[in-house]
Backbone as JSON, one array per atom type, in Angstrom:
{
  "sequence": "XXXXXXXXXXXXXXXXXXXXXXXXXXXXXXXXXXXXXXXXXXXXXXXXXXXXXXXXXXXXXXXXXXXXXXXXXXXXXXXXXXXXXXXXXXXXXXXXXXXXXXXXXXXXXXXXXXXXXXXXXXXXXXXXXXXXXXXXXXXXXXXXXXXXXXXXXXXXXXXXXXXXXXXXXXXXXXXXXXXXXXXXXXXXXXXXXXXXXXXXXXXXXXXXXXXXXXXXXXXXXXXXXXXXXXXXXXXXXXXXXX",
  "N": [[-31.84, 7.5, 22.96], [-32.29, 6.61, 20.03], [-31.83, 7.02, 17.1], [-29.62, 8.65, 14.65], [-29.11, 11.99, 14.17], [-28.31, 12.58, 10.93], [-27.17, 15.38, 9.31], [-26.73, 16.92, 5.91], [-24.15, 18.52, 5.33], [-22.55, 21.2, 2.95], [-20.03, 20.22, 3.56], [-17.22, 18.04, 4.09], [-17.77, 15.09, 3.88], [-16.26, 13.36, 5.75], [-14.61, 14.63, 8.41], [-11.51, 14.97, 10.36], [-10.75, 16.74, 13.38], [-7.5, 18.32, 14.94], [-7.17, 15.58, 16.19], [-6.53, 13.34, 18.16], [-4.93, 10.32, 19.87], [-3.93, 8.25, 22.63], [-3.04, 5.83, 24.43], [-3.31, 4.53, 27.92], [-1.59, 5.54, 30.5], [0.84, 8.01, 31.84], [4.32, 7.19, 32.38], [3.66, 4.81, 30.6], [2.59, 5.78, 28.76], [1.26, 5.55, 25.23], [1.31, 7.46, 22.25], [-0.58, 7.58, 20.01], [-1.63, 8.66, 17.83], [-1.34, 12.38, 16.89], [-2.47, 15.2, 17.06], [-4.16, 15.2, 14.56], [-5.08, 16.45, 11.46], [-7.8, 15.89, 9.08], [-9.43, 15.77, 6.21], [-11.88, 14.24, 3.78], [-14.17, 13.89, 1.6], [-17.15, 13.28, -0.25], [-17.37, 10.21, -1.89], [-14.77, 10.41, -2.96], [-11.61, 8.24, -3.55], [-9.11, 7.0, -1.32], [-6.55, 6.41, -0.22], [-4.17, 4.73, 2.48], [-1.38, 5.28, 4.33], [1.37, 3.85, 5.4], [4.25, 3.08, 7.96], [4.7, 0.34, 9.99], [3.14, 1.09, 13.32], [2.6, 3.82, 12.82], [0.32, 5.33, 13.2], [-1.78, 4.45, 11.28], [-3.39, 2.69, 11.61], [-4.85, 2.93, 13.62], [-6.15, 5.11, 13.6], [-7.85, 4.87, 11.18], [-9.44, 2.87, 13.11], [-10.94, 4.85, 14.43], [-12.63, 6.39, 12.33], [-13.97, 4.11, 11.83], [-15.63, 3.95, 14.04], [-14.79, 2.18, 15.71], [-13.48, 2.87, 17.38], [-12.49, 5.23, 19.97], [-11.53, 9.04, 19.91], [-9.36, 10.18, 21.95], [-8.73, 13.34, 22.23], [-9.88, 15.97, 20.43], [-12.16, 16.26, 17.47], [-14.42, 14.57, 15.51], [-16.11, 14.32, 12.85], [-18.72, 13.12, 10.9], [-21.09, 13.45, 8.26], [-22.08, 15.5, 9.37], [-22.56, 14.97, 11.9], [-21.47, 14.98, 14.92], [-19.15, 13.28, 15.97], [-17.72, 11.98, 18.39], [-19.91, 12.66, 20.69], [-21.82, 10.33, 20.2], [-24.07, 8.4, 21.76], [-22.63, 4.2, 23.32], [-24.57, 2.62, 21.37], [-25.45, 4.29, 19.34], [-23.3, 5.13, 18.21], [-22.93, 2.17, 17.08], [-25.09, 1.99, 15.81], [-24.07, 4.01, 13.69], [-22.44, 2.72, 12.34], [-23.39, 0.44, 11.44], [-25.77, 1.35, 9.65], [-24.5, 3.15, 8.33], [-22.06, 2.74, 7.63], [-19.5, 0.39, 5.66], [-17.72, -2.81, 5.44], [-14.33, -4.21, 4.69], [-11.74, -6.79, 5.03], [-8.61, -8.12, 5.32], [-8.85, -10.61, 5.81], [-10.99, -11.54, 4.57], [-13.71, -12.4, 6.35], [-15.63, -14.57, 5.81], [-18.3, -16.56, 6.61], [-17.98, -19.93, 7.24], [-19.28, -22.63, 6.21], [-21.54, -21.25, 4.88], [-23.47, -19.96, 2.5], [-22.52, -17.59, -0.66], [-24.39, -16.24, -0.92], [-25.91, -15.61, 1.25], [-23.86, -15.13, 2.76], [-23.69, -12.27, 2.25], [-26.51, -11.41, 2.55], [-26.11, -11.33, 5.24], [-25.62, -8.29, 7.21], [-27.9, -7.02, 6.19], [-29.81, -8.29, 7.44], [-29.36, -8.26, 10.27], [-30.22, -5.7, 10.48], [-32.86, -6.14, 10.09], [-34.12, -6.61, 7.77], [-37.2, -7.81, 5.47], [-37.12, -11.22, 4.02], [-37.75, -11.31, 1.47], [-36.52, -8.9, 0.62], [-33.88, -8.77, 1.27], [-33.25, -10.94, -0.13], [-32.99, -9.99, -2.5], [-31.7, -7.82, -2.35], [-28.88, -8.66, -2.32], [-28.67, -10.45, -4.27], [-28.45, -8.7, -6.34], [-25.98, -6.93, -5.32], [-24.07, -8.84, -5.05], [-24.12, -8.91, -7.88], [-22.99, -7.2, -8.83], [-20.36, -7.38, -7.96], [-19.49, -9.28, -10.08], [-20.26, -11.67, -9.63], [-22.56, -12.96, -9.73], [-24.7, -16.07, -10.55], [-23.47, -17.34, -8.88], [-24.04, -18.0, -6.26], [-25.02, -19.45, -4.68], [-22.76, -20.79, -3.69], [-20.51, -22.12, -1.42], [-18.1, -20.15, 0.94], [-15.47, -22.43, 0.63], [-15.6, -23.61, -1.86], [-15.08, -21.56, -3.49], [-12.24, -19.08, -5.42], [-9.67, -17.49, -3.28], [-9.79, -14.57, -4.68], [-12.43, -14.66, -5.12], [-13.63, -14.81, -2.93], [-12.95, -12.51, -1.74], [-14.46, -10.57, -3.11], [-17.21, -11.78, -2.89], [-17.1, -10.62, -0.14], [-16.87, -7.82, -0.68], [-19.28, -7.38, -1.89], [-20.97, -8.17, 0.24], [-20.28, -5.7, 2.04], [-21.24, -3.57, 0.83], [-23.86, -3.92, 0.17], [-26.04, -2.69, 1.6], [-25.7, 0.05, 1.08], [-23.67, 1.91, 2.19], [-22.31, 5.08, 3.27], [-20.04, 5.31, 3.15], [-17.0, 2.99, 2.3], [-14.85, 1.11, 4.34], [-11.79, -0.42, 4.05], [-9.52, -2.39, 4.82], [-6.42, -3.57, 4.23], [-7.17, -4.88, 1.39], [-5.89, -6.76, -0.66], [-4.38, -8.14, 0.97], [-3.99, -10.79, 1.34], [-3.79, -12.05, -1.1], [-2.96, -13.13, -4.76], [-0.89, -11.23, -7.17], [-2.04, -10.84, -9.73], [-4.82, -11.24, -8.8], [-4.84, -9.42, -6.95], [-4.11, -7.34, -8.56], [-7.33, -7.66, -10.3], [-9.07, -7.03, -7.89], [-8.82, -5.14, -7.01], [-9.44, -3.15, -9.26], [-12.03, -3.76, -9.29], [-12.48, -2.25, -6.95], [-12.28, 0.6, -7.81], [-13.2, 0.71, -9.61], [-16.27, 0.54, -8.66], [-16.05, 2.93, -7.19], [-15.82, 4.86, -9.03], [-17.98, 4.51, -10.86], [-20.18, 4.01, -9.21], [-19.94, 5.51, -7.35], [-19.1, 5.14, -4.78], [-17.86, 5.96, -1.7], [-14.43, 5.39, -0.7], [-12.59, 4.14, 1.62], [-9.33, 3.3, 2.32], [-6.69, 1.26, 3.82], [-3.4, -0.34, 3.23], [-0.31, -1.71, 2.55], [0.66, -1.39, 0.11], [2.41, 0.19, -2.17], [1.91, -0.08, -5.13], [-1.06, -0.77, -5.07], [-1.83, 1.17, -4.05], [-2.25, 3.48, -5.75], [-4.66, 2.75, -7.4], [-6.19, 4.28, -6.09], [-7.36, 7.53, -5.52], [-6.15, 9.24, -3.84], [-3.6, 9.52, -1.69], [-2.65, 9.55, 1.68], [-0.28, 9.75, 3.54], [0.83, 8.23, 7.03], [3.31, 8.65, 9.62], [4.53, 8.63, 12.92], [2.57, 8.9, 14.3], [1.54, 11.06, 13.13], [0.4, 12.55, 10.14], [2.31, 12.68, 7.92], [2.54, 13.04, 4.88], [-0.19, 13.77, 1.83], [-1.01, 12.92, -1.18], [-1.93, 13.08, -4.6], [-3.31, 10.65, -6.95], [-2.26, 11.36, -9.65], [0.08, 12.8, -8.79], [1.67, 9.86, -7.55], [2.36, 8.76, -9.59], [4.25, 10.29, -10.88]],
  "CA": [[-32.01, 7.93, 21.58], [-32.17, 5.0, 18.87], [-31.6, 7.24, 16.04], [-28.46, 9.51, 14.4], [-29.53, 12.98, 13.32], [-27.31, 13.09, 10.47], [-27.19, 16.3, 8.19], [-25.88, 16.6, 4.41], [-23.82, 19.77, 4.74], [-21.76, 21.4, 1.55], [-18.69, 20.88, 3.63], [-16.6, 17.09, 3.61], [-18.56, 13.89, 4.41], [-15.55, 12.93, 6.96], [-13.86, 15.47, 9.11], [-10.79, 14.95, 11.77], [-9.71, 17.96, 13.76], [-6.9, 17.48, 15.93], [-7.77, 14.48, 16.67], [-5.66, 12.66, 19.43], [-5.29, 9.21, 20.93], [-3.78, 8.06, 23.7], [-3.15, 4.72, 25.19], [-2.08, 4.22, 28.58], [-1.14, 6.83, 31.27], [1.63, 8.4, 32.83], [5.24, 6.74, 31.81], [3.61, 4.09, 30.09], [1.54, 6.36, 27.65], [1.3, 5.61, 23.81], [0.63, 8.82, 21.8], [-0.79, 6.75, 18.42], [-2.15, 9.82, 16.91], [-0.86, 13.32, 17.64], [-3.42, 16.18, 16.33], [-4.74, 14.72, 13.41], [-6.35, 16.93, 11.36], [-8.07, 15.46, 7.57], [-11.2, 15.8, 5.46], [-12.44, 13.49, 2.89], [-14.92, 14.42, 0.85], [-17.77, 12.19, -0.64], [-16.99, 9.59, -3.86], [-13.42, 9.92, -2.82], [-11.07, 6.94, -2.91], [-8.76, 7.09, -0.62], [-5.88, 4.8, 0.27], [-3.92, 5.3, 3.89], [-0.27, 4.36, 3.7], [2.75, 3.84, 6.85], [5.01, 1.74, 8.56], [3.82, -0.25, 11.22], [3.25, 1.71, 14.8], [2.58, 4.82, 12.61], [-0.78, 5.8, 13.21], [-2.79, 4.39, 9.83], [-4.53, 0.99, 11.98], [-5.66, 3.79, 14.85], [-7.0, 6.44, 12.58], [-9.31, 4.03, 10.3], [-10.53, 2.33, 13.75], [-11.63, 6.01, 14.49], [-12.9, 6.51, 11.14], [-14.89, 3.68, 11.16], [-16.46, 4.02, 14.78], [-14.76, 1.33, 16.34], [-12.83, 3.52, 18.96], [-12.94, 6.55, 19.9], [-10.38, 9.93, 20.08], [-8.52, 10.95, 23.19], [-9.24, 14.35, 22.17], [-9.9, 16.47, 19.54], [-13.41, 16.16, 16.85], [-14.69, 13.79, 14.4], [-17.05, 14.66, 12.01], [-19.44, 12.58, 10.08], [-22.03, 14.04, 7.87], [-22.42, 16.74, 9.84], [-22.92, 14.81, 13.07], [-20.52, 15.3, 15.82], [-19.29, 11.41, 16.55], [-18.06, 12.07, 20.07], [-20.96, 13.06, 21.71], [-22.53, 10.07, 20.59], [-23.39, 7.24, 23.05], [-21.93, 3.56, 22.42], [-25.36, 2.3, 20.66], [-25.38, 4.95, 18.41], [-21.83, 4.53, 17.56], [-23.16, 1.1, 16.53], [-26.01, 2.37, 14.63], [-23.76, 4.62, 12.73], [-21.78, 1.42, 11.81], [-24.77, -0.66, 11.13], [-26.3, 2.09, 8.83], [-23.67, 3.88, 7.12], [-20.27, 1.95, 7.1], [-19.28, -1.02, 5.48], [-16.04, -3.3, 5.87], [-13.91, -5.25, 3.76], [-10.79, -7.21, 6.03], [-7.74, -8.69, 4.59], [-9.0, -12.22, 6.09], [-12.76, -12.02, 4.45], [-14.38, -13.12, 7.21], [-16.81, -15.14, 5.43], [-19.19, -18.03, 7.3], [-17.47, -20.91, 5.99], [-20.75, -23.46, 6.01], [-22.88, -20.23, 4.56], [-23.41, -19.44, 1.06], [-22.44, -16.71, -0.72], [-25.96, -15.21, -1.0], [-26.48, -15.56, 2.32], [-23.45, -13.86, 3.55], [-24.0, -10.91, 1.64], [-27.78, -11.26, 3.66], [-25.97, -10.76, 7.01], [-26.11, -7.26, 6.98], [-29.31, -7.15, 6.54], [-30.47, -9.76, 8.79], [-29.05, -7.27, 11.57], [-30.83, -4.48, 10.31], [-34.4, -6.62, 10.27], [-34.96, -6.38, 6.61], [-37.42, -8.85, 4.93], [-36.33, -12.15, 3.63], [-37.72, -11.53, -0.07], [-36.16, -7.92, 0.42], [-32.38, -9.02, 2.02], [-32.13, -11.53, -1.08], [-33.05, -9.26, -4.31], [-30.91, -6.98, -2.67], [-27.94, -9.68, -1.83], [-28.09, -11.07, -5.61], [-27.97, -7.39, -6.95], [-25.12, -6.97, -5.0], [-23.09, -10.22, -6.08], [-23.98, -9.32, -9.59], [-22.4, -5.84, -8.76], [-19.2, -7.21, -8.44], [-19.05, -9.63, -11.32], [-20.17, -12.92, -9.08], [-23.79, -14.04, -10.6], [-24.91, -17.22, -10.94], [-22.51, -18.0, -7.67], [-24.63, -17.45, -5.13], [-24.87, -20.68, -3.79], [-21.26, -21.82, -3.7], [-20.08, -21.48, -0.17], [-16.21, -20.0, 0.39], [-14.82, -23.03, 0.28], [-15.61, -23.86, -3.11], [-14.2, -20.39, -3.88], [-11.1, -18.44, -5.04], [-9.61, -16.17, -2.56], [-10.17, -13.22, -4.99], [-13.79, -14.61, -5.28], [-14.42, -14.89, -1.49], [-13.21, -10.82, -1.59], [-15.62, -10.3, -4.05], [-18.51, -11.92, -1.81], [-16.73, -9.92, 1.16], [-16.95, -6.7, -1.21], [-21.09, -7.31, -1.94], [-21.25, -7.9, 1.62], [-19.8, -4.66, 2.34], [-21.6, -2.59, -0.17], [-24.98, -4.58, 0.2], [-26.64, -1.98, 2.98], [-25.95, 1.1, 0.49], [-23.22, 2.21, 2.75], [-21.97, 6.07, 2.89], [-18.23, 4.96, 3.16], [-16.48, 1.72, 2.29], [-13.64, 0.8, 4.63], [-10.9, -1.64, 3.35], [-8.53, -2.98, 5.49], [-5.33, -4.59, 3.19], [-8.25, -6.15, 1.02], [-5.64, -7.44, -1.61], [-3.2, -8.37, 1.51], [-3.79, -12.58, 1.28], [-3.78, -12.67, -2.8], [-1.4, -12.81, -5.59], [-0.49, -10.19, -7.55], [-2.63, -10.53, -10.75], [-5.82, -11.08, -8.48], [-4.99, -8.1, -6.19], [-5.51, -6.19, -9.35], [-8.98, -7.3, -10.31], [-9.41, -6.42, -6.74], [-8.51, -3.03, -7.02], [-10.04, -2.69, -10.26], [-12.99, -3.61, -9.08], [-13.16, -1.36, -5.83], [-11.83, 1.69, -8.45], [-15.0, 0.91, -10.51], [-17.28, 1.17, -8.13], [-15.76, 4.34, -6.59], [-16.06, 5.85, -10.12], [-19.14, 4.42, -11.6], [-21.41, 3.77, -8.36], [-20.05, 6.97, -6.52], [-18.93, 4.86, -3.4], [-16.25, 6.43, -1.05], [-13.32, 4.58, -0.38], [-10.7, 4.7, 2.66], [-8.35, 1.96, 2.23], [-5.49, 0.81, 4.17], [-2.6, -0.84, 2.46], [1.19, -1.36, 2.78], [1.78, -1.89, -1.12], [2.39, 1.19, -3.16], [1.24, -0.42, -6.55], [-2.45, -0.9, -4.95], [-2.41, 2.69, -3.58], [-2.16, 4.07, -7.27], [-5.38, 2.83, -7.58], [-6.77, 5.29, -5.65], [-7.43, 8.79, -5.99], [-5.84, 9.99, -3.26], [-2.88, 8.81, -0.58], [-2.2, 9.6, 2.72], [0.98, 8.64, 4.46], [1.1, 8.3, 8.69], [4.37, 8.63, 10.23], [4.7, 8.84, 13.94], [1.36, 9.39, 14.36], [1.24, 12.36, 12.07], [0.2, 13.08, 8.67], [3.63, 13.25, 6.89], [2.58, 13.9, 3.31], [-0.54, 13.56, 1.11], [-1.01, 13.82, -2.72], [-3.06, 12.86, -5.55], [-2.25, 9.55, -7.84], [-1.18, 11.58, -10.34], [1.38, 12.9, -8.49], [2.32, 9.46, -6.88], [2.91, 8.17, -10.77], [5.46, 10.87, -11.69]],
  "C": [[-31.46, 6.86, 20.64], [-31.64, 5.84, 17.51], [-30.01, 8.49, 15.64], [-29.28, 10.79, 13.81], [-28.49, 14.03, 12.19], [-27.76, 14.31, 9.61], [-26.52, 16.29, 6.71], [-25.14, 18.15, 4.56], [-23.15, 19.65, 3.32], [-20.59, 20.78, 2.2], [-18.14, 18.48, 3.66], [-17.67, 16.28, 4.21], [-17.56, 13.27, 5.92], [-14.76, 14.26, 7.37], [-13.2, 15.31, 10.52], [-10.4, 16.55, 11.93], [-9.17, 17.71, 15.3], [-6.84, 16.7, 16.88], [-6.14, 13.81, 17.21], [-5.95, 11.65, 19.91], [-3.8, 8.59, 21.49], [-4.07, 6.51, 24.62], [-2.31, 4.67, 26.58], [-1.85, 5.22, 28.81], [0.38, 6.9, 31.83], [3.48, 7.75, 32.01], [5.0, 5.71, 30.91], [2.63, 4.78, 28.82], [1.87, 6.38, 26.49], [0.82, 6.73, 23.03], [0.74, 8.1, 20.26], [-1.2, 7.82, 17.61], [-1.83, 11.19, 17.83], [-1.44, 14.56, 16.78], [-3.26, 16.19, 15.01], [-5.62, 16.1, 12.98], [-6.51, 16.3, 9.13], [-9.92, 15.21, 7.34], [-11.28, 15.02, 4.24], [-13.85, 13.61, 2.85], [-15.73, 12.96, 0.22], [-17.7, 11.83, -2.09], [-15.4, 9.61, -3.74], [-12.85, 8.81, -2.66], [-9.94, 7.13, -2.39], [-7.79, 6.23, 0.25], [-4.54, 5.89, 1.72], [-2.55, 4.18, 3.79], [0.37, 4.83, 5.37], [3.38, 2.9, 7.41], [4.34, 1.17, 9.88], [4.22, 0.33, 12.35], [3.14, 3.4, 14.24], [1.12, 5.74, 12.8], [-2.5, 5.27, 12.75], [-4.28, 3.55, 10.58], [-5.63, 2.27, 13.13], [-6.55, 4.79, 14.44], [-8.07, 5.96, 12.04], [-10.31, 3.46, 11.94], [-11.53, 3.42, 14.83], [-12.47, 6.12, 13.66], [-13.99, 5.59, 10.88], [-15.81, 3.14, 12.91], [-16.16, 2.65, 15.7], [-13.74, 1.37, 17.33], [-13.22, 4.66, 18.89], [-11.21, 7.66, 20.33], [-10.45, 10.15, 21.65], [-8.92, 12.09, 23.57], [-9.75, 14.65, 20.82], [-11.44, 16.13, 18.73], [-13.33, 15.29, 15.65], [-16.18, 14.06, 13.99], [-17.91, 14.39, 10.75], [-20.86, 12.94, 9.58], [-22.81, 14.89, 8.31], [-23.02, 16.67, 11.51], [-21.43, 14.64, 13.86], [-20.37, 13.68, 16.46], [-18.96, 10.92, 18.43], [-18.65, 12.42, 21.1], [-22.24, 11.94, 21.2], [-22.48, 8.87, 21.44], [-22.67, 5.54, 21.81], [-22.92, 2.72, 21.7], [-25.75, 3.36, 19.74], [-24.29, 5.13, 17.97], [-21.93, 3.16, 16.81], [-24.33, 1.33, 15.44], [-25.49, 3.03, 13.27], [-23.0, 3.54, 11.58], [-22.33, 0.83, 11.05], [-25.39, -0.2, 9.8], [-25.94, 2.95, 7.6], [-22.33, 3.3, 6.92], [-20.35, 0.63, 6.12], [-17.72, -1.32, 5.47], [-15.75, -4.42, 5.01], [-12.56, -5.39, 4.52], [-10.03, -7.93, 4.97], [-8.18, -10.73, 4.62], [-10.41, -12.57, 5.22], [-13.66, -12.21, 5.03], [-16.0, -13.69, 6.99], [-17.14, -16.64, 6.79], [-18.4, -18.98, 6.41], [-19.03, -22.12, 5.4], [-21.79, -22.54, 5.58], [-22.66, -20.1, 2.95], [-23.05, -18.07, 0.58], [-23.5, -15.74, -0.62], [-26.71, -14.79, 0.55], [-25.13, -15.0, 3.37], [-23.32, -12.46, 3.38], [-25.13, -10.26, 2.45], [-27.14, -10.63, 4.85], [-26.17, -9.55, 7.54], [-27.4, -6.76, 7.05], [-30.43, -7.59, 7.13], [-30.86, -8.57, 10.14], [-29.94, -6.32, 11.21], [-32.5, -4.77, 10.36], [-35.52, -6.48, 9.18], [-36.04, -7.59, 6.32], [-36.88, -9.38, 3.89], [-36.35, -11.48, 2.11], [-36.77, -10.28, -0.43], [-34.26, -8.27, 0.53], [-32.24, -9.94, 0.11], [-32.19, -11.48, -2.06], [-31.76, -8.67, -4.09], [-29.32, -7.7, -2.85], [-27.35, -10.21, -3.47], [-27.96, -9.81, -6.41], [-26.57, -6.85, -6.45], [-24.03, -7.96, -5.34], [-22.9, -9.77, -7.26], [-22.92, -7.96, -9.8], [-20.72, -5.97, -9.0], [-19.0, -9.12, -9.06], [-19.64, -11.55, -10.82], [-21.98, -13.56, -9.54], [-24.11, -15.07, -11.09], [-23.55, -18.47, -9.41], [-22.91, -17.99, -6.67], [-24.92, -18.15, -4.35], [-23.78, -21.63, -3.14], [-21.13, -21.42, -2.08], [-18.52, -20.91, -0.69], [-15.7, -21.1, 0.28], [-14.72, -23.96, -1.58], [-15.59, -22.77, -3.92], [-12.83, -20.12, -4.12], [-10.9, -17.48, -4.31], [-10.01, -15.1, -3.67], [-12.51, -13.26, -5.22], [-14.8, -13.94, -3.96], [-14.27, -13.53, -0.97], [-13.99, -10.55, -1.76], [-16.83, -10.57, -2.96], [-18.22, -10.74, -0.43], [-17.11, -8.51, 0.86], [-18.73, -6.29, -1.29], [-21.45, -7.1, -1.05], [-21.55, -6.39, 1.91], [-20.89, -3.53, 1.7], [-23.52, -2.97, -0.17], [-26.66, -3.56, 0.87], [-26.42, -0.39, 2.51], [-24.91, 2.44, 1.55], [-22.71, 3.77, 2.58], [-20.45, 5.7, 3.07], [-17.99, 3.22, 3.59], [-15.15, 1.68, 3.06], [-13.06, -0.76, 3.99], [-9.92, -1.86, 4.14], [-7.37, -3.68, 4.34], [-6.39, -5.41, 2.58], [-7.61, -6.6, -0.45], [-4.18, -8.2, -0.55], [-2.99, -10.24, 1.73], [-4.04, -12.94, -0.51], [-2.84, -12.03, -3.4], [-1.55, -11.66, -5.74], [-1.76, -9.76, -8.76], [-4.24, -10.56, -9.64], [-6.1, -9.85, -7.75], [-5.64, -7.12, -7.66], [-6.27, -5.82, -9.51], [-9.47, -6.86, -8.92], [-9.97, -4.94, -6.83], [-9.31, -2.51, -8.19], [-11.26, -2.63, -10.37], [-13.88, -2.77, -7.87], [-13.23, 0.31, -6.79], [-13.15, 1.69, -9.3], [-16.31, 1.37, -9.7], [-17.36, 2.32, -6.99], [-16.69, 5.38, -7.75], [-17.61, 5.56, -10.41], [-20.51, 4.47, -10.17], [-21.52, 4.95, -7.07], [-19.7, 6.2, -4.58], [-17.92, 5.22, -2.72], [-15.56, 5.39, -0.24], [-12.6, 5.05, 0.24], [-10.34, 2.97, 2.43], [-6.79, 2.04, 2.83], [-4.98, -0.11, 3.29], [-1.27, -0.46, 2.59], [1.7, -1.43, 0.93], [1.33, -0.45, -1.9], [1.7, 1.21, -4.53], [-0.17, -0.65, -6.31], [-2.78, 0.59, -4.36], [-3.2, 3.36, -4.87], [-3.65, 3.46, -7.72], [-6.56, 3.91, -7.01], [-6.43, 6.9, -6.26], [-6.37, 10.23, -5.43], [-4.71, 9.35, -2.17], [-2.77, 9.69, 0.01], [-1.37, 9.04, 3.7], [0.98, 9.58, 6.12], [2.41, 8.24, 9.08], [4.56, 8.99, 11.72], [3.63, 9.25, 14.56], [0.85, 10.64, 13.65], [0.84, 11.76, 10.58], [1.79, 13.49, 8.15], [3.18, 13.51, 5.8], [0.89, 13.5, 2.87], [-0.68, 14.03, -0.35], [-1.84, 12.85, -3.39], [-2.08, 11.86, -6.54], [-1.61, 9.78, -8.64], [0.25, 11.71, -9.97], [2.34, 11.47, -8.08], [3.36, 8.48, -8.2], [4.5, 8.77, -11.76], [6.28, 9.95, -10.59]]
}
């Protein structure tokens, strides 16, 4: 079976229930997640907070189909993710995720217009089609008329930016973010953030984001802190501002 038969229910776009993982048997067994249960809802942004060995890195690489639970259910648009095989785990990737990494992982000898394409390459769009959509994407987040520069004749917050079009390029139902202000200053992390917070709000894209810095959470809508593999707390930015 080549295809996903996703549904649109009323009920969250993501759904863990006690979700469990498990590295490693017997005296040597890691318990990284310990019955997880969380729903995120679609257009949400969504930032994922903890100390390191707490859960946050194991949960997103659930979340975004690039492991799988121990036990327990995951629940994406109404399709049941552990029952499917591991080429439809890649399709779901391919079709509905996108990824933004603290490193960028741009082509260095590629242009920007043409790593935004990649995405689409994989998917077997046509050329004239991959690079309307590629420069509509660039222009999306603020990079137009750049489309030829490679990264190295970039600023890191630029070569996000291309990393961000990338990401977003393929009309994704959820944006993952890995630390995507975790190799830039301070004032560029902003426009970072300001620019993933825009196109949460204005373009309706859902955001999970990892991040260790409190002042880039607050851009989000929503935090979630991991502790010991649990869910210790979540709350809403207002609250994280009082």
């Amino acid at each position: 079976m080549n295809t996903i038969p996703f549904e649109r229910p009323n009920g969250p776009l993501i759904e863990l229930k006690n979700v469990s993982k498990v590295y490693g048997a017997g005296s040597a067994a890691t318990h990284a997640l310990r019955g997880i249960d969380l729903a995120i809802g679609r257009g949400e942004f969504v930032a994922v907070m903890g100390p390191s060995g707490s859960g946050k890195s194991t949960c997103m690489n659930i979340l975004g189909c690039l492991d799988t639970p121990t036990s327990g259910t995951y629940v994406f648009q109404g399709v049941d993710v552990c029952s499917l095989s591991r080429n439809q785990r890649a399709l779901l990737r391919r079709h509905a995720l996108g990824f933004v990494f603290q490193g960028f992982n741009l082509l260095n000898r590629t242009s920007a217009l043409e790593n935004v394409e990649l995405p689409l390459i994989y998917r077997g769009a046509p050329a004239g089609e991959r690079r309307a959509r590629a420069r509509q994407a660039l222009a999306a987040v603020g990079l137009s008329g750049w489309e030829s520069h490679t990264p190295g004749e970039l600023s890191g917050g630029q070569q996000q930016r291309v990393a961000i079009a990338r990401a977003i390029v393929t009309d994704p139902a959820v944006l993952f973010a890995d630390e995507p202000t975790g190799n830039l200053d301070s004032a560029m992390s902003h426009e970072i953030m300001a620019l993933l917070a825009a196109l949460n709000d204005e373009q309706g894209i859902t955001i999970i984001m990892v991040t260790h810095e409190r002042e880039m959470a607050r851009f989000a809508r929503r935090t979630v802190n991991f502790r010991d593999g649990r869910i210790d707390s979540a709350h809403h930015s207002q609250e994280m501002a009082e």
